[in-house]
gemmi code that builds the backbone of each chain (N, CA, C; Angstrom):
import gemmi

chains = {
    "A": [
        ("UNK", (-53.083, 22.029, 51.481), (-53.147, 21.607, 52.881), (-54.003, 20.349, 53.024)),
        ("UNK", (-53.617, 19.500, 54.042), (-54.554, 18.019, 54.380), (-54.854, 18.355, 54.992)),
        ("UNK", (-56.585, 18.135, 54.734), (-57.472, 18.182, 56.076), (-57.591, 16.945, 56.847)),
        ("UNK", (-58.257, 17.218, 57.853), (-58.088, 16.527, 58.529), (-58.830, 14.685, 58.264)),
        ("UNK", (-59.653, 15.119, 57.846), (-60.452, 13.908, 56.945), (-59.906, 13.141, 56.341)),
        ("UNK", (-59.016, 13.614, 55.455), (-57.967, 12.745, 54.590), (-57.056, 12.131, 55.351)),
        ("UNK", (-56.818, 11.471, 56.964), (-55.912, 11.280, 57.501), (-56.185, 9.816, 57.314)),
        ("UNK", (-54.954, 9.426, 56.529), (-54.580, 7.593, 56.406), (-53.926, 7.192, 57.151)),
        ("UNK", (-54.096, 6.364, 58.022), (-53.392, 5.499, 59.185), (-52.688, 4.477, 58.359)),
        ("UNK", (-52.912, 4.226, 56.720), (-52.252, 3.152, 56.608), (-50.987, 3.968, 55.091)),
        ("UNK", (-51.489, 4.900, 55.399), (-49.921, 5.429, 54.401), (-48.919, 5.670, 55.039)),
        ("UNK", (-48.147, 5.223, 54.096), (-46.558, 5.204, 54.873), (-46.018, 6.220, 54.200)),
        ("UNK", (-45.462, 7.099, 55.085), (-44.908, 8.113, 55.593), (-42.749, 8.408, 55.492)),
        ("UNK", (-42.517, 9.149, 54.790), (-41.067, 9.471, 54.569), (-40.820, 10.159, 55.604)),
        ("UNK", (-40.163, 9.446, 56.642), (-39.217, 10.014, 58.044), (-37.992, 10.310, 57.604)),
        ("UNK", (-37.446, 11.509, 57.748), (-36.004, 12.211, 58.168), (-35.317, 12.117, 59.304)),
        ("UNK", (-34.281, 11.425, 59.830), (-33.971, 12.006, 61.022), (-32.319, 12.340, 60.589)),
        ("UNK", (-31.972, 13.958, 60.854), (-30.783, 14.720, 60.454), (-30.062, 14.965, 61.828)),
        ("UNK", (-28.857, 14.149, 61.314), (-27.948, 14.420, 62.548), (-27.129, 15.104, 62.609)),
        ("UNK", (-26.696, 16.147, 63.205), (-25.796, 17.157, 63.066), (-24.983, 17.467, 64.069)),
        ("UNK", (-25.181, 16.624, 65.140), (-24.024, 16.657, 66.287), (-22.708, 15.605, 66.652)),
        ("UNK", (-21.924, 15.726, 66.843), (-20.960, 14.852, 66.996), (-20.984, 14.214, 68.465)),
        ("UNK", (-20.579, 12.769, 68.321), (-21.084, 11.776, 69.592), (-20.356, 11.684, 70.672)),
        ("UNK", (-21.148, 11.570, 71.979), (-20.356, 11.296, 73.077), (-20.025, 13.174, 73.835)),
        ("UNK", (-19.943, 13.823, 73.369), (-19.798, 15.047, 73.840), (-21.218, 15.915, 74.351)),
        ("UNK", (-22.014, 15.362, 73.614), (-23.383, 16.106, 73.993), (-24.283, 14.164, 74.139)),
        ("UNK", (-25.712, 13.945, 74.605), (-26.470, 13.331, 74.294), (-27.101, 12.895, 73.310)),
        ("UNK", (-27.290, 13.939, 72.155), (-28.206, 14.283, 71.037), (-28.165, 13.000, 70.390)),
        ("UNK", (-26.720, 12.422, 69.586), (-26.363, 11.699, 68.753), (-27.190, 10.260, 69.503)),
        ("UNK", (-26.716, 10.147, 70.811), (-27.753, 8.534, 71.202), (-28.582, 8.640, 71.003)),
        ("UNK", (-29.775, 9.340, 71.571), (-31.107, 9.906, 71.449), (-31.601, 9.701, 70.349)),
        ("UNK", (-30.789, 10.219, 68.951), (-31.500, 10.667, 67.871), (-31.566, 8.562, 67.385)),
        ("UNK", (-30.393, 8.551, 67.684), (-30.039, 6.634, 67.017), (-31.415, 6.122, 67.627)),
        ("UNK", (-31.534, 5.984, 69.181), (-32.563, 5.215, 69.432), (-33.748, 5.591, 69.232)),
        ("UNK", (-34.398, 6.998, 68.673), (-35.708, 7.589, 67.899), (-35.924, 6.658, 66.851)),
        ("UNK", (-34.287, 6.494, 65.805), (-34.300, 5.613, 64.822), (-34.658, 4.567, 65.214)),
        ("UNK", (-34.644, 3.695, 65.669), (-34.933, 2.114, 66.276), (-36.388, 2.051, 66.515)),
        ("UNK", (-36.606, 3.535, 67.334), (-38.387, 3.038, 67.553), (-38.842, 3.109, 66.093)),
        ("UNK", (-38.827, 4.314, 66.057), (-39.442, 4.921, 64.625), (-39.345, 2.969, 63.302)),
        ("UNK", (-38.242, 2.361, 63.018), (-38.330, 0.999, 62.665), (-39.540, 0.457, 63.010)),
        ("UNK", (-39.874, 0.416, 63.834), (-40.898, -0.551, 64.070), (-42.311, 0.002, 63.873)),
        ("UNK", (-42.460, 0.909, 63.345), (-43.486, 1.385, 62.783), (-43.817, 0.978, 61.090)),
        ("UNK", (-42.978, 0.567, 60.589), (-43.107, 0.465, 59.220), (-42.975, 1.649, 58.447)),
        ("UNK", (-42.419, 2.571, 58.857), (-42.091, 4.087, 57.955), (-41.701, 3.572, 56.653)),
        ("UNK", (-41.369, 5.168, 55.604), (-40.082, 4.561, 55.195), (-38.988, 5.755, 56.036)),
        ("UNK", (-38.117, 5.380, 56.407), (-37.253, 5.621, 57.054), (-36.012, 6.014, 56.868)),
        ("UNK", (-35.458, 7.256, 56.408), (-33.717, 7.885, 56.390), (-33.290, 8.586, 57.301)),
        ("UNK", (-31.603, 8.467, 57.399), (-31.395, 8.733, 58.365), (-30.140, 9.447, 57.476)),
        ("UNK", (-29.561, 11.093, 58.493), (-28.623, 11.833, 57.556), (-27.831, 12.097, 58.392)),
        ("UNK", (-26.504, 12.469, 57.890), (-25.481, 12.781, 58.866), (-24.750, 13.909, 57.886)),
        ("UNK", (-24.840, 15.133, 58.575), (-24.328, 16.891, 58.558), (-23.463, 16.757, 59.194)),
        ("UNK", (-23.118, 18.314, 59.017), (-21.682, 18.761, 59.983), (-21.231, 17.708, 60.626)),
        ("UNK", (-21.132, 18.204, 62.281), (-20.367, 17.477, 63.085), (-21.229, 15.810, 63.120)),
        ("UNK", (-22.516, 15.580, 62.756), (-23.092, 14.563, 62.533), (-21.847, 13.403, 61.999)),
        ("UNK", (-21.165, 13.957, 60.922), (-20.318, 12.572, 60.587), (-19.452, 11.776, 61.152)),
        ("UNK", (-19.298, 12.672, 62.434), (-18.303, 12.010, 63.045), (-18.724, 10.976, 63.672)),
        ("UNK", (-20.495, 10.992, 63.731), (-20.530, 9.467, 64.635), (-20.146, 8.183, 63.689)),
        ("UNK", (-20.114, 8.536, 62.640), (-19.647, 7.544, 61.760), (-18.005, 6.807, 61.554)),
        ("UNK", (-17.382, 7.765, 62.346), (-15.958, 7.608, 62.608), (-15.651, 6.242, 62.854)),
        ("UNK", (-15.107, 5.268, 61.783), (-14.501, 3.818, 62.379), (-13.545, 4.131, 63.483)),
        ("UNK", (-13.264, 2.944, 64.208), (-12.263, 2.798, 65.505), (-12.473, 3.371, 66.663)),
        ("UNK", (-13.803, 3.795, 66.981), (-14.410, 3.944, 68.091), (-14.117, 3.615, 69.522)),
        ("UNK", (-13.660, 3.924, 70.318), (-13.222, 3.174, 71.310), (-13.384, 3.804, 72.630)),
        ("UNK", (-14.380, 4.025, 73.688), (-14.889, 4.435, 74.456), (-14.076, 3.874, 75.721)),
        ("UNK", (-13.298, 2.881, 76.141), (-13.815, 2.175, 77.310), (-12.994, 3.656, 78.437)),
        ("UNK", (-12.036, 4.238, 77.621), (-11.330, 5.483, 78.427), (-12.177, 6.628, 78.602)),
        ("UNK", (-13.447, 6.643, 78.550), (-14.049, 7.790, 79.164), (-15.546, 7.385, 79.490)),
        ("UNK", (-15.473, 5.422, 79.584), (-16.395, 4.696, 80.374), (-17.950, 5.471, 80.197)),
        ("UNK", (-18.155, 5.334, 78.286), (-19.498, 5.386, 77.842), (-19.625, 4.570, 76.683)),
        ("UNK", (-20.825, 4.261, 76.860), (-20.980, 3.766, 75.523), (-20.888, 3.580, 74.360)),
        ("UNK", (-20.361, 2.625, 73.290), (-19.577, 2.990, 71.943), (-20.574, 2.553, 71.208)),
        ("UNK", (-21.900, 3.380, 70.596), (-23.141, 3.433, 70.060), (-22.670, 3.160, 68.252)),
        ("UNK", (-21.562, 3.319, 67.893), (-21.280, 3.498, 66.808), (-21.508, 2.161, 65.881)),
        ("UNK", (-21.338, 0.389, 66.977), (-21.548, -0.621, 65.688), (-23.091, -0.685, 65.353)),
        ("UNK", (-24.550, 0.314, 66.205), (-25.615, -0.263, 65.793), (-25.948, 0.757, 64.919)),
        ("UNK", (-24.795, 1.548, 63.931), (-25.234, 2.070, 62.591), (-25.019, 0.592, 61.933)),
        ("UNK", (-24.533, -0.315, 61.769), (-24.459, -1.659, 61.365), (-25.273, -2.486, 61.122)),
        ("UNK", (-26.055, -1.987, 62.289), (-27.507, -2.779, 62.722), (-28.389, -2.680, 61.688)),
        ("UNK", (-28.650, -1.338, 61.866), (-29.693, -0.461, 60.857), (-30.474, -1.188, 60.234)),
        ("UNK", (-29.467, -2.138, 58.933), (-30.000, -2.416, 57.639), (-30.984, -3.631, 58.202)),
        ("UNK", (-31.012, -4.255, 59.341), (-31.766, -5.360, 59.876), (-32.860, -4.771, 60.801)),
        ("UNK", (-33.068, -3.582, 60.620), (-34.406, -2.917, 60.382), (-34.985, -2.138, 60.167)),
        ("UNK", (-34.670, -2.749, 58.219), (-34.911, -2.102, 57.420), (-34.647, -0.528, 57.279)),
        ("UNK", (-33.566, 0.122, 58.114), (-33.242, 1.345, 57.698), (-31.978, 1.404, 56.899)),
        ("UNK", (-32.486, 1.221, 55.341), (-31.374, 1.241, 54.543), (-30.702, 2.393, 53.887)),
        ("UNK", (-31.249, 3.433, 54.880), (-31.424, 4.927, 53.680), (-30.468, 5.788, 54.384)),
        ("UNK", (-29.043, 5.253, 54.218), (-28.333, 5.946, 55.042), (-27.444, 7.317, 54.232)),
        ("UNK", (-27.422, 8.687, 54.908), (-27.012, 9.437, 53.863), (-25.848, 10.357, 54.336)),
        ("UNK", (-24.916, 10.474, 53.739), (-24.150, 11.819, 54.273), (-23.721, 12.926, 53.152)),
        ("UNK", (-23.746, 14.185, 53.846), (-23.370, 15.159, 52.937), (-21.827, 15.286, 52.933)),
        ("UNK", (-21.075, 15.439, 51.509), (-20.240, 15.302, 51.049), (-19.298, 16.144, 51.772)),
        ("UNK", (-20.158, 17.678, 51.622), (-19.258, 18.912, 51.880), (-18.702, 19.006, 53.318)),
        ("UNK", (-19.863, 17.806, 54.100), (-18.875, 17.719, 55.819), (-18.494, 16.704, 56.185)),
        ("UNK", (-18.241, 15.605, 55.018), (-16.727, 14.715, 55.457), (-16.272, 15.566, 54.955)),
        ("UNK", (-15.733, 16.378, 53.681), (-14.673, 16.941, 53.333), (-14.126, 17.944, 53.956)),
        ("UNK", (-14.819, 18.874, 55.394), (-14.645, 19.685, 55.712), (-13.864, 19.593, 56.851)),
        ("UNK", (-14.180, 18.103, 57.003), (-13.828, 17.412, 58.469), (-11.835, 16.821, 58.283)),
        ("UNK", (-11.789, 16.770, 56.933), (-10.952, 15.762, 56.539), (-10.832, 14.173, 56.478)),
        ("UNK", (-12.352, 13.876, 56.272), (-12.659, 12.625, 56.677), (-13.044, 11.615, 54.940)),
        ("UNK", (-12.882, 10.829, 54.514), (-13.545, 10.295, 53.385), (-14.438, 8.640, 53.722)),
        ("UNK", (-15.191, 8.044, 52.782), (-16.054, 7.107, 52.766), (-15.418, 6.012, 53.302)),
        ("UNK", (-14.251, 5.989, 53.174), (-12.901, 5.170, 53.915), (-12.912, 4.747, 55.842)),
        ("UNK", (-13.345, 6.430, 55.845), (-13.210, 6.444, 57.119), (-14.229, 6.255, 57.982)),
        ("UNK", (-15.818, 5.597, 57.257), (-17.130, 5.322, 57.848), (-17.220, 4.300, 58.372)),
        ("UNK", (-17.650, 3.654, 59.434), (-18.151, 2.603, 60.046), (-19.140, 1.645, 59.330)),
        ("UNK", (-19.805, 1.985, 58.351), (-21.311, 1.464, 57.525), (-21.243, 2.199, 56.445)),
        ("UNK", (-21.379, 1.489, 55.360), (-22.292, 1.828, 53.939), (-22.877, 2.865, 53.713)),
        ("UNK", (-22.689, 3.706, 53.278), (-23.749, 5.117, 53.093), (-23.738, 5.614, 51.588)),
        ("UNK", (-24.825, 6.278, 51.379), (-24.723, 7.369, 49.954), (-24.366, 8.554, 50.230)),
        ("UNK", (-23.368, 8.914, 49.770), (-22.561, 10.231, 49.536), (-23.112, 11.037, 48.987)),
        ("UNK", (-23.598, 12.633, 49.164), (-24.496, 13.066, 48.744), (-23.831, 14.656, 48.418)),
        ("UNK", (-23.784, 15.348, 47.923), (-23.964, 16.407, 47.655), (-24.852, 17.173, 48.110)),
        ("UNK", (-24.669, 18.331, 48.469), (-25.830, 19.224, 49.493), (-27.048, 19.643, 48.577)),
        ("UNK", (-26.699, 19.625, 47.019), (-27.699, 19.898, 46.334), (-28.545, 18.920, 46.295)),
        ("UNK", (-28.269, 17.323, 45.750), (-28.895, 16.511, 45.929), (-29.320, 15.805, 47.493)),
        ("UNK", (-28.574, 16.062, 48.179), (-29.546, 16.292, 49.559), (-31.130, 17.307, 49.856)),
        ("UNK", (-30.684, 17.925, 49.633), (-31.142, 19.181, 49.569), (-32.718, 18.477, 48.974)),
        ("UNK", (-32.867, 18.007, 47.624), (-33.942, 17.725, 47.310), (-34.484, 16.812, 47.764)),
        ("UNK", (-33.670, 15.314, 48.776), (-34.701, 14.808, 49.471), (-34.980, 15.043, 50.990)),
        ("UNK", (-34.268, 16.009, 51.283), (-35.183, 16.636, 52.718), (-36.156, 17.733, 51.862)),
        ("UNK", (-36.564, 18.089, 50.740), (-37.867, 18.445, 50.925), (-38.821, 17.781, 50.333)),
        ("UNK", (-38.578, 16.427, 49.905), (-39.605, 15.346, 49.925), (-40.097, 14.590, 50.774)),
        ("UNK", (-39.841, 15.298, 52.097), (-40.014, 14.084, 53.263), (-41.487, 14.830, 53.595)),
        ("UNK", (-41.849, 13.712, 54.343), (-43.514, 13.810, 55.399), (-43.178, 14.448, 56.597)),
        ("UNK", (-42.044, 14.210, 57.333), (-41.671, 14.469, 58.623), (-40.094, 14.152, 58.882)),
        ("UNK", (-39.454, 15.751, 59.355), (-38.306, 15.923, 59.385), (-37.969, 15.985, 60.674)),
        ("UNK", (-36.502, 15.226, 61.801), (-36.611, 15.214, 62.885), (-35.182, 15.533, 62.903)),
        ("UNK", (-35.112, 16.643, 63.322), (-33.456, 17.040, 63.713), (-32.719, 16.936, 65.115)),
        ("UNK", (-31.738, 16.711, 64.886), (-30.855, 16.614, 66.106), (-29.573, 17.030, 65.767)),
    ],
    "B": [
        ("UNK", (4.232, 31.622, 85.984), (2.821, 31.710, 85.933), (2.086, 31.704, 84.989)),
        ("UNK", (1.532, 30.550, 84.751), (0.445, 30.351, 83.163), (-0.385, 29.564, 83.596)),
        ("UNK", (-1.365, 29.544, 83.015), (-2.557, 29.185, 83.139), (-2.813, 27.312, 82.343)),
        ("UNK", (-3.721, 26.686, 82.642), (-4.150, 25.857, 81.766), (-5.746, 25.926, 81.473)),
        ("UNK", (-5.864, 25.878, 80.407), (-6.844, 26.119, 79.663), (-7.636, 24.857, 79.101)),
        ("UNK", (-9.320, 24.554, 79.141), (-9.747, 23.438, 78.895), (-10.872, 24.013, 77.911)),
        ("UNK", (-10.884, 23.417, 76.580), (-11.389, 23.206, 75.940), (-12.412, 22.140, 75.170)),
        ("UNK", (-13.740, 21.961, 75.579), (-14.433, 21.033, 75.614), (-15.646, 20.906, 74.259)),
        ("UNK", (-15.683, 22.068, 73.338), (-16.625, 22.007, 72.379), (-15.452, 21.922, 71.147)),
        ("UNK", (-16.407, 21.267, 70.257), (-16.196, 21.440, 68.540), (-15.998, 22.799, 68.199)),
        ("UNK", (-14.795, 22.752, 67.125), (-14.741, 24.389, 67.133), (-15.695, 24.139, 65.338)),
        ("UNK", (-16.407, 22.796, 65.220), (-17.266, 23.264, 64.003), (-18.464, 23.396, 64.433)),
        ("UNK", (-19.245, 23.394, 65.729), (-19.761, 23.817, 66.656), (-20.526, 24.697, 67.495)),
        ("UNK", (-19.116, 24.922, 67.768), (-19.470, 26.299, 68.604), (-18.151, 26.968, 68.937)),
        ("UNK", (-17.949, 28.373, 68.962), (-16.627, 29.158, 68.826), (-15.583, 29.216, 69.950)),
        ("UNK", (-16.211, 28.177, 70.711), (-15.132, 28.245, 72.251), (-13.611, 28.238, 72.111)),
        ("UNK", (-13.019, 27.483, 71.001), (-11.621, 27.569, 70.691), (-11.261, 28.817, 70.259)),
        ("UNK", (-12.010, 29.487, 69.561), (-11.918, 31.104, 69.081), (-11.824, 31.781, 70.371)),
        ("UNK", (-12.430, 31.846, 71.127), (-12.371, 32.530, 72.198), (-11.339, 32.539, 72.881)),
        ("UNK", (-11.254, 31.254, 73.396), (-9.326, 30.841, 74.320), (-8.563, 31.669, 73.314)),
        ("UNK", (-8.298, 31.338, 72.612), (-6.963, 31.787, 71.403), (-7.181, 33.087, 71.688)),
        ("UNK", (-8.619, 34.035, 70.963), (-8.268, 35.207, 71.544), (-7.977, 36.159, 72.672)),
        ("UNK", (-8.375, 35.082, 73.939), (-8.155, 35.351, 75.534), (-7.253, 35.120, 76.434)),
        ("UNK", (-6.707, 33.923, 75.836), (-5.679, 33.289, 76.694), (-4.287, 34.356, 76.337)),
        ("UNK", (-3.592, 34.246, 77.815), (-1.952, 34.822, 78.129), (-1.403, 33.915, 76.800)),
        ("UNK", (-0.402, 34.871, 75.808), (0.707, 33.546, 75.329), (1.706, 33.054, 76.863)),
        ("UNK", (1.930, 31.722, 76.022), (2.542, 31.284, 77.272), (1.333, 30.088, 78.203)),
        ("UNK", (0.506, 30.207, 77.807), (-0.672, 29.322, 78.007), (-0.422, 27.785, 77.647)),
        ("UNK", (-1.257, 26.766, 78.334), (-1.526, 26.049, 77.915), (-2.555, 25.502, 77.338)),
        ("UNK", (-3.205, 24.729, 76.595), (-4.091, 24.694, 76.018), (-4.396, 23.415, 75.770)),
        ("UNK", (-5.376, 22.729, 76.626), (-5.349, 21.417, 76.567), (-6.932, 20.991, 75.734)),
        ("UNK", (-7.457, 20.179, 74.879), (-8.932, 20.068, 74.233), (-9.096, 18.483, 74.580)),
        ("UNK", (-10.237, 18.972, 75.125), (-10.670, 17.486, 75.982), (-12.366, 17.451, 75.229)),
        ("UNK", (-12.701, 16.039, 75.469), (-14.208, 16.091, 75.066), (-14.610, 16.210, 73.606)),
        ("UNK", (-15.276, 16.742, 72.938), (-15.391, 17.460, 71.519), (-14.825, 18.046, 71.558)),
        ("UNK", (-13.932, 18.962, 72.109), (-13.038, 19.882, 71.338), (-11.822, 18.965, 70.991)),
        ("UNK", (-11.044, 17.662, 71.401), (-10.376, 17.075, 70.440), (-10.743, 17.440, 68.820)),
        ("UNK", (-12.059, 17.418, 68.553), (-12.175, 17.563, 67.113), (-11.150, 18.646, 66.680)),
        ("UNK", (-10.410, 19.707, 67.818), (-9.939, 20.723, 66.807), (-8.290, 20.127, 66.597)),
        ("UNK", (-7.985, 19.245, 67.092), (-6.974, 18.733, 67.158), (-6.223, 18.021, 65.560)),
        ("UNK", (-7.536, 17.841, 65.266), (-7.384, 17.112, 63.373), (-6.824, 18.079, 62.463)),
        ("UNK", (-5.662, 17.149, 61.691), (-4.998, 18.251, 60.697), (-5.769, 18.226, 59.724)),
        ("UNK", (-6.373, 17.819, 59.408), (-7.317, 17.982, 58.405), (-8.668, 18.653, 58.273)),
        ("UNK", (-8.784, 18.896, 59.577), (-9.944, 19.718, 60.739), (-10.287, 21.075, 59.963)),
        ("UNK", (-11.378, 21.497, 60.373), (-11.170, 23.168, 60.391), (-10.088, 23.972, 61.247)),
        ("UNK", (-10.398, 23.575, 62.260), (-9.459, 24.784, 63.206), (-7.917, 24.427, 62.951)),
        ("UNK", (-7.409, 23.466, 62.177), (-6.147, 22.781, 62.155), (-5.177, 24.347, 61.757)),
        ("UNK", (-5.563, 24.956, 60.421), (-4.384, 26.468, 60.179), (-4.692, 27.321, 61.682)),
        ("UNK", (-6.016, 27.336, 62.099), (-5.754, 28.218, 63.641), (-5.026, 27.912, 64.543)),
        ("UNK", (-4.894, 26.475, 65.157), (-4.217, 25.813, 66.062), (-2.555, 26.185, 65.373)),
        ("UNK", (-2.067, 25.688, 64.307), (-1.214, 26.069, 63.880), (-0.243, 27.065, 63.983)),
        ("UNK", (-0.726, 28.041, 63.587), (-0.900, 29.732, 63.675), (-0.659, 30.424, 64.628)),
        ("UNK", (-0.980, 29.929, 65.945), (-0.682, 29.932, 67.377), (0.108, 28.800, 68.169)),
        ("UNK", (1.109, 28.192, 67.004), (1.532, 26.913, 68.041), (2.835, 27.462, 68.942)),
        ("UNK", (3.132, 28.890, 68.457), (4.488, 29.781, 69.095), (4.061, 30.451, 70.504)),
        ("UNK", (2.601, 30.858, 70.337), (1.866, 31.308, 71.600), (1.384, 30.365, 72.613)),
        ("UNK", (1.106, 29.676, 72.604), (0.662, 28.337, 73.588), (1.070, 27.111, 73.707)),
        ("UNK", (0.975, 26.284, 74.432), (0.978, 25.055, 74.303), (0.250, 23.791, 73.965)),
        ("UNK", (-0.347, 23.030, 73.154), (-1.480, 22.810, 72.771), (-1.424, 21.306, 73.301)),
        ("UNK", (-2.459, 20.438, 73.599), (-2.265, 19.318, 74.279), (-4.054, 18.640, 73.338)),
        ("UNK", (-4.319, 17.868, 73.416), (-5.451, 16.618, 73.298), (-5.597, 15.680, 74.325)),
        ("UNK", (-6.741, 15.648, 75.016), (-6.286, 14.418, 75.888), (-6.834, 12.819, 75.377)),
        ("UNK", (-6.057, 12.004, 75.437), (-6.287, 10.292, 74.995), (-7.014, 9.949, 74.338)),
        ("UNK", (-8.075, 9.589, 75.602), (-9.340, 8.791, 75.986), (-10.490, 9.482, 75.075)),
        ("UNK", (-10.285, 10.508, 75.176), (-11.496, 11.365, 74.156), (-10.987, 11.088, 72.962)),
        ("UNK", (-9.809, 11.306, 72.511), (-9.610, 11.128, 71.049), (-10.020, 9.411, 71.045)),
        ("UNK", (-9.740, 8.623, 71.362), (-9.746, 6.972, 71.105), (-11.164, 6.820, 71.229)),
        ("UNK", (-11.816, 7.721, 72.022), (-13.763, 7.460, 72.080), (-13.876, 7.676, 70.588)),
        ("UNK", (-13.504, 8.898, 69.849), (-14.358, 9.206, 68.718), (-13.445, 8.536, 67.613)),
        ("UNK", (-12.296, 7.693, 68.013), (-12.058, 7.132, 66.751), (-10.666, 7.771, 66.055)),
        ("UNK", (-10.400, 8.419, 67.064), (-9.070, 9.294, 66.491), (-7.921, 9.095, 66.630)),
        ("UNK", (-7.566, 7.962, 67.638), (-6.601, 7.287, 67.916), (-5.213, 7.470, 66.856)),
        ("UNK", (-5.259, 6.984, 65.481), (-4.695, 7.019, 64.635), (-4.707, 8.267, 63.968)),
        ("UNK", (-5.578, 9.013, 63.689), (-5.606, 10.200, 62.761), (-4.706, 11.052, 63.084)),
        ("UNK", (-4.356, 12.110, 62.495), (-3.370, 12.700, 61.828), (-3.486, 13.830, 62.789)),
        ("UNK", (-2.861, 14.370, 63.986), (-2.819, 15.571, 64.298), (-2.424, 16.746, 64.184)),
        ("UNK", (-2.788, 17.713, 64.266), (-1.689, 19.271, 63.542), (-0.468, 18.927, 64.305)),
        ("UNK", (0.696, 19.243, 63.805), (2.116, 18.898, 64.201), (2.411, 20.242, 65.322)),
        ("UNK", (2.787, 19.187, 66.582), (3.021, 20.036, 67.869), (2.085, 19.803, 68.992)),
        ("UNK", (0.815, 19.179, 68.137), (-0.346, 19.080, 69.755), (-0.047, 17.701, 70.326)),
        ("UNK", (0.302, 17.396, 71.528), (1.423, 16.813, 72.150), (-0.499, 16.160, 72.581)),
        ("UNK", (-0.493, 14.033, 72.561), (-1.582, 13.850, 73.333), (-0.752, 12.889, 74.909)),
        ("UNK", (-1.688, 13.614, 75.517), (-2.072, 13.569, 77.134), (-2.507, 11.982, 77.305)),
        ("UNK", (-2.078, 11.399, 77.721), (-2.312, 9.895, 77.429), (-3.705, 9.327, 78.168)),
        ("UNK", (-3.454, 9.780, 79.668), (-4.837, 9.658, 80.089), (-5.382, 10.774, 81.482)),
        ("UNK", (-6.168, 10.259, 82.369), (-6.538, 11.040, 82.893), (-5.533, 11.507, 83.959)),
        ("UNK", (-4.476, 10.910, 84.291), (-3.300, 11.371, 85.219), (-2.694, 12.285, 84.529)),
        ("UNK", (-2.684, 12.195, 83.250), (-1.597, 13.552, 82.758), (-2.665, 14.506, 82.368)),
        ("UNK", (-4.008, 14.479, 82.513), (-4.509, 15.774, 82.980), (-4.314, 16.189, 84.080)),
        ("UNK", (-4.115, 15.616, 85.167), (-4.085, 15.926, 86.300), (-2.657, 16.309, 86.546)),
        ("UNK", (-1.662, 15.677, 86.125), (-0.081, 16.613, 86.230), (-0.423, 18.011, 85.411)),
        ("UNK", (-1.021, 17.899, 84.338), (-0.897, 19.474, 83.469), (-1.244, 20.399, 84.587)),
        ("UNK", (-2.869, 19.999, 85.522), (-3.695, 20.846, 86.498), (-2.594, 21.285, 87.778)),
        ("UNK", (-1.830, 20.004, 88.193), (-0.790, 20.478, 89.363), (0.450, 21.722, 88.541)),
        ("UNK", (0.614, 21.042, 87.301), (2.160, 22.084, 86.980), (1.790, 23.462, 86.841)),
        ("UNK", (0.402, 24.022, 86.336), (-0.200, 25.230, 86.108), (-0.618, 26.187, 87.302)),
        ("UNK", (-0.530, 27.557, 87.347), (-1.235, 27.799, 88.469), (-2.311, 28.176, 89.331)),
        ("UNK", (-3.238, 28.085, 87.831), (-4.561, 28.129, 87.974), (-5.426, 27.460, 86.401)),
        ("UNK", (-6.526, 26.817, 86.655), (-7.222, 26.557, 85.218), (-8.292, 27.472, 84.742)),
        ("UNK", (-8.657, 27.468, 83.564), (-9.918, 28.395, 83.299), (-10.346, 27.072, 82.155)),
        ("UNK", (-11.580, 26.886, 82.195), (-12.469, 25.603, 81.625), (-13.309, 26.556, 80.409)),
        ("UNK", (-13.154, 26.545, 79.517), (-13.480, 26.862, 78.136), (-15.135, 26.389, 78.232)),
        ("UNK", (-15.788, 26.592, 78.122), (-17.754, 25.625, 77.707), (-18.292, 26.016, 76.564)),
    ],
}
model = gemmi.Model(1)
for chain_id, residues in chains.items():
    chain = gemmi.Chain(chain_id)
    for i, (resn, *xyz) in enumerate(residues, 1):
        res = gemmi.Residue()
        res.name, res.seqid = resn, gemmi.SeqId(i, " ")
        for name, pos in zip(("N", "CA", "C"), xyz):
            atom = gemmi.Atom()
            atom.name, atom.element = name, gemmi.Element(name[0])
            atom.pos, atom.b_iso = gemmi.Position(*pos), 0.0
            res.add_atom(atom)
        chain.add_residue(res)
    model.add_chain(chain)
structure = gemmi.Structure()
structure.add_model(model)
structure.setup_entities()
């Protein structure tokens, strides 16, 4: 356990943020994106994961203007221009979805739940949505 | 006399499509608006359920939701007829004679 004494203001810190909802139907998925954006400007280091229904925000061909909301999907694009390069998805829910790496909007590492698995429990701080 | 039926969650989700299927009159319609388009994908989970029941109901997707998440093009289970926009929800709501909204 860290006491409290040992608290470094200048160590940088492994952020999680796990997305597991699919976009536009609930809030969660904006929310969690723009946590990501602040959280950037802190200097973390910073990943960001996409589960289950999570992958679907990744869905290329996005096209909102027929249910007049926002199409949040090109500032996974953004990301890498600050500095959140740690983009991840688990394998087993594009495949579950019927979806492949084809069908992503942005660059990601394809992950296996096992090798997922081991870096959500290397993180400092895990933030789900 | 049949009903139309609205379906608005992910059936990877939450079980609301399970439910209609096991509740709804055959002879139903069955329209998935919102996240429940997701069950609309043949490649989907719910795609052999939707299937399975395409003799009991009528199954519909509406547009605008599929083209939000990108689905425009993708592959639907064969038979779910899409609803182009928000007027042909609104003919499904007049031709039916009452709705029940799935959550």
């Amino acid at each position: 356990m860290m006491e409290e004494d040992d608290f470094d203001p200048e160590k940088v810190k492994r952020f999680m943020f796990v997305n597991r909802k699919a976009p536009y139907g609930t809030v969660y998925a904006l929310e969690s994106l723009e946590t990501v954006l602040i959280s950037a400007a802190f200097d973390q280091d910073v990943s960001v994961v996409f589960v289950d229904d999570g992958v679907f925000q990744l869905k290329k061909s996005q096209d909102t203007k027929g249910i007049n909301m926002k199409n949040f999907s090109p500032t996974f694009r953004a990301l890498e221009g600050y500095d959140v390069e740690k983009l991840y998805v688990e394998r087993e829910s594009l495949e579950a979805r019927g979806l492949s790496e084809d069908d992503l909007v942005v660059d990601v590492e394809i992950l296996g739940s096992d090798e997922l698995s081991k870096i959500m429990a290397a993180q400092d701080v895990v933030i789900s949505n | 006399m049949s009903m139309l039926h609205t379906v608005n969650k992910s059936p990877s989700e939450r079980n609301v499509l399970d439910s209609c299927l096991r509740l709804a009159a055959k002879g139903s319609a069955i329209l998935l608006i919102e996240d429940g388009v997701y069950g609309a994908l043949a490649g989907g989970q719910a795609a052999d359920k939707i299937a399975s029941r395409m003799g009991d109901f009528k199954f519909y997707a509406l547009g605008p939701d599929l083209a939000a998440r990108g689905l425009s093009e993708a592959p639907l289970v064969d038979g779910v007829k899409v609803v182009a926009d928000y007027g042909g929800f609104v003919d499904l709501a007049a031709e039916h004679e009452a709705h029940q909204a799935w959550l």
